[in-house]
Structures are given as C-alpha cells and as structure tokens.
C-alpha positions in Angstrom: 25.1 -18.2 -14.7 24.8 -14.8 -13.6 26.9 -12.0 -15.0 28.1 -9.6 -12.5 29.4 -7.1 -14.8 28.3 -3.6 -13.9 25.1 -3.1 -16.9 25.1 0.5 -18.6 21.1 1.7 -18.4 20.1 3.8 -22.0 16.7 5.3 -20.9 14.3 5.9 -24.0 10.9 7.5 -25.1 11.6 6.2 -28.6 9.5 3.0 -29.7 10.8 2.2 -33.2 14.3 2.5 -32.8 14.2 -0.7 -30.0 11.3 -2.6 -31.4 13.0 -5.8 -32.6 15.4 -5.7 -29.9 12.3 -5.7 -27.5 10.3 -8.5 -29.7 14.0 -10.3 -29.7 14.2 -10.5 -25.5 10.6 -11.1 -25.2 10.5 -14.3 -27.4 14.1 -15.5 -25.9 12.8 -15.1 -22.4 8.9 -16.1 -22.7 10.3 -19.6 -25.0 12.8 -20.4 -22.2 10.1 -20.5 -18.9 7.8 -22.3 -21.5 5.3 -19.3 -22.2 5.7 -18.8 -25.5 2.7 -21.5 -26.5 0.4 -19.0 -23.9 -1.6 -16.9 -27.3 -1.4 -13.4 -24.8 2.3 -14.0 -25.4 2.4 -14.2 -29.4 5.0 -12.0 -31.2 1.9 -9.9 -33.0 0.2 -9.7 -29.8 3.3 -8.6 -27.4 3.7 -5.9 -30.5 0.6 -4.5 -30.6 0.9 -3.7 -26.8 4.1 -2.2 -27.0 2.3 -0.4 -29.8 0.1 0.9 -27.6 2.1 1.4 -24.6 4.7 3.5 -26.2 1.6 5.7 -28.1 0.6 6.9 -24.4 2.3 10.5 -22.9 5.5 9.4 -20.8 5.7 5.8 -21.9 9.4 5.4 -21.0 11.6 2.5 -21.1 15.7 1.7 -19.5 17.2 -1.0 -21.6 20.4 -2.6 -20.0 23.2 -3.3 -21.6 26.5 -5.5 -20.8 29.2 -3.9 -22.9 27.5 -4.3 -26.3 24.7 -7.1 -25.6 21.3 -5.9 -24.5 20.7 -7.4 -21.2 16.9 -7.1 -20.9 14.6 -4.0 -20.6 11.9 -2.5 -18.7 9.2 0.2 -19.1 5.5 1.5 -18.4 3.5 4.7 -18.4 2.1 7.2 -15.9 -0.9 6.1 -14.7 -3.8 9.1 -16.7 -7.0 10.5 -14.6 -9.7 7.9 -14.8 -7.3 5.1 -15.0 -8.6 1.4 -14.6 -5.8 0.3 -13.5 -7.0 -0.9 -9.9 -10.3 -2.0 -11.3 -8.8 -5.8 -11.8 -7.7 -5.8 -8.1 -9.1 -8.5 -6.0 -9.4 -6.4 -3.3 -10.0 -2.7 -4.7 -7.6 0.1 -2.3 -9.9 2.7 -0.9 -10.7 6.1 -3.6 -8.1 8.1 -2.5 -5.3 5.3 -3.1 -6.7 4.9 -7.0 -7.2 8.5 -7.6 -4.6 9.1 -10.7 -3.7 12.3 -12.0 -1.2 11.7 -14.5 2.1 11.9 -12.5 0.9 9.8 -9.3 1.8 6.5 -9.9 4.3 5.4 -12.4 2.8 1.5 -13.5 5.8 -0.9 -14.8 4.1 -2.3 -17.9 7.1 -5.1 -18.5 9.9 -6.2 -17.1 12.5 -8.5 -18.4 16.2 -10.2 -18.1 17.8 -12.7 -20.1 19.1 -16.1 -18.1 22.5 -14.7 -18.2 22.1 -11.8 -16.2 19.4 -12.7 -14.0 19.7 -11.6 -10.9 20.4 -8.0 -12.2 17.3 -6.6 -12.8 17.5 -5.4 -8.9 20.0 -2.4 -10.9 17.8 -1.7 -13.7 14.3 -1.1 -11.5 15.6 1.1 -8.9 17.3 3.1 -12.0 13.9 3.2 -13.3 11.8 4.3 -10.6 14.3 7.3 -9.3 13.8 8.4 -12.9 10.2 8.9 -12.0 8.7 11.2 -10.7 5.6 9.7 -9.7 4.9 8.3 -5.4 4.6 5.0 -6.1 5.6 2.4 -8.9 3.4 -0.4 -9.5 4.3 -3.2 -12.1 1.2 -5.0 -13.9 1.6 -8.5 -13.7 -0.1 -10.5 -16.8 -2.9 -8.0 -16.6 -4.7 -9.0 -13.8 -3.4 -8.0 -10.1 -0.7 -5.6 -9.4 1.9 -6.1 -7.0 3.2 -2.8 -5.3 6.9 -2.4 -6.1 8.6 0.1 -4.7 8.1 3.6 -3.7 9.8 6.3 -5.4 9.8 9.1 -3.2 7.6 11.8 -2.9 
C-alpha cells in the first residue's frame, strides 16, 4: 500500500538528534528487500558512514514525515575540490564534468522509503535538490557507479 497523504519534509544539518531514527529505517528497509545479511549493510557499518557523512561541511538531510511517523529520509554532501567521486565510474566524464569545487554538484549519499509510502520519495528528492544550490545532483548507488539524478538549476 501506498500512502497518499501529503508528507511534511524537516530539513536537518544535525546528526545526533536523528541517528536511531536513521539506523531504525535503514534496518526496516535493508531486512525487507533481503539486504540486511550483505556485511556493507551492518548496523555498525551503515553508522560509521553516517558518521562520516554528517562530519563533512554541508552534509544535509530532509526526513519525511506522515503526521507523526517518519516516512523515510534522504541526504548527502557537496561534492569538495579533489573529489573521487567519478573515479569509480565505468566510463570516467571528461575533466571539466568532474572538476568540483565545493558547491558544484550536490551527491545524494542515501536515499530511503518505508513500504508504506513508497512511491513518495518522487516529493522528498525534488524538495531536496531545490534546496541545493549546487548544478547537478548525483546520488551514489552502493558505492560504485553513480546515476545522474536530476538537475537543480543553475
């Protein structure tokens, strides 16, 4: 089932205050599509990344809500100079498409929606990416090839 309810988006910069709720959706979703036995997707391991995502300048994350239960969340972090980012690409983009700067491309670290509301996460990324600054938004998918998104504007 998929709730149509319109979802209320609570952008945040703040780590601590959501990190069980984060651990919470990530073990509910990951268990239910059978990815929970995968070790990159251990509760101690998912941690330490959000750990270290939040820790870098502009990590920023929209968490969606349905009255009072947490629908699923998204966030990520401005791409810095020197970035390896497009160095896992099969195909790398030409020098002037990977050049970062800190405010150039916006990369979606994690995305996720509970079975409920699937089907909503359309309202949540949009929301995300207008909040951005930054050309392009790119969301990193397990790591190892990215998967261009949508454009924010210029």
């Amino acid at each position: 089932m998929t709730e149509s309810a319109a979802l209320t988006l609570v952008p945040t910069s703040e780590v601590k205050t959501y990190r069980q709720l984060f651990l919470d959706i990530h073990v509910e979703v990951r268990t239910e599509v059978g990815l929970m036995q995968d070790p990159f997707n251990a509760v101690d391991l998912f941690d330490e990344r959000l750990t270290r995502y939040a820790s870098r300048g502009g990590w920023e994350a929209i968490i969606g809500y349905n009255g009072e239960e947490p629908v699923g969340y998204v966030f990520g972090v401005p791409l810095g100079p020197g970035s390896v980012w497009w160095s896992s690409m099969r195909q790398l983009p030409p020098e002037d498409f990977t050049w970062e700067t800190g405010s150039r491309t916006f990369a979606v670290n994690e995305i996720l929606v509970r079975k409920r509301w699937r089907g909503t996460a359309g309202q949540a990324h949009p929301a995300y990416c207008t909040s951005r600054f930054s050309p392009s938004a790119w969301r990193n998918a397990r790591r190892f090839w990215s998967i261009p998104l949508a454009p924010t504007g210029d």
